[in-house]
C-alpha positions, 0 to 999 in steps of 0.5 A: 712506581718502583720500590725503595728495593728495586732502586736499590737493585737497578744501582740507583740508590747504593746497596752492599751487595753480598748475594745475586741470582737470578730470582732475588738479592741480599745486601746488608741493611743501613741499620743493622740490629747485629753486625752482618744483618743483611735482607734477602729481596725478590728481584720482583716487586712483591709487596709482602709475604703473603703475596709471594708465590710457594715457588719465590718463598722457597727460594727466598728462604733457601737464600735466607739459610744460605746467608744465616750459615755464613753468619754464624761462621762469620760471627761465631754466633750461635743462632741465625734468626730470621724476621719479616715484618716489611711494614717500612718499605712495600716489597717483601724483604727478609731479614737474616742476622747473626743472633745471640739471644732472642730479646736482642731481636727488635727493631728497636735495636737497629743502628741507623748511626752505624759508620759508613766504615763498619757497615762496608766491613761487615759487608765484606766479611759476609761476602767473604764468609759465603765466597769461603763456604762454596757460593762465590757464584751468587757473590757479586763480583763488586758490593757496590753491583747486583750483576755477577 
């Protein structure tokens, strides 16, 4: 049965996209501990890190980067931190987010009341932060689609 992540993926279930390549995606979460907070998806369904081959967690982390510089410019934040915990859904995911201090970084500070609104914005600014620092390649051309 596919994941949660591969309907989101396939366009059955809305996402915000903000990354696609031919190996993984990344949109932003619905409950975002920070603003910007976005996960970094193989397109593959691999259940969890250590099933992953070196070759997909190279990549995923390259992406992970890519994403977490865009953060930092976008957000004028100072770290860009990285979690990976996949316990809530069966395909490996990480999570990238602007970050300002280490006790901010639990679940327990995830928003799952964030406005539709906001949550399309930060989106947005992310897309625009990548576009802004040479990756316009690996921005969807629509948030709402995986496809370049």
């Amino acid at each position: 049965m596919a994941t949660l992540f591969t309907k989101i993926i396939d366009g059955e279930i809305p996402g915000r996209f903000v990354w696609a390549d031919d190996v993984a995606v990344a949109f932003t979460t619905i409950a975002p501990i920070t603003d910007g907070h976005a996960l970094v998806v193989p397109r593959a369904e691999v259940d969890q890190l250590t099933d992953a081959s070196d070759e997909l967690l190279a990549h995923l982390t390259s992406v992970a980067k890519t994403i977490g510089q865009a953060q930092k410019a976008a957000w004028d934040a100072p770290r860009a931190a990285l979690l990976v915990a996949g316990f809530e859904i069966p395909h490996l995911h990480l999570h990238v987010l602007p970050a300002w201090d280490e006790a901010s970084l639990t679940f327990a500070n995830a928003r799952s009341d964030a406005p539709a609104d906001e949550l399309d914005a930060a989106a947005e600014r992310l897309r625009a932060a990548l576009r802004d620092a040479g990756h316009a390649a690996q921005v969807p051309a629509r948030v709402d689609s995986p496809a370049l």
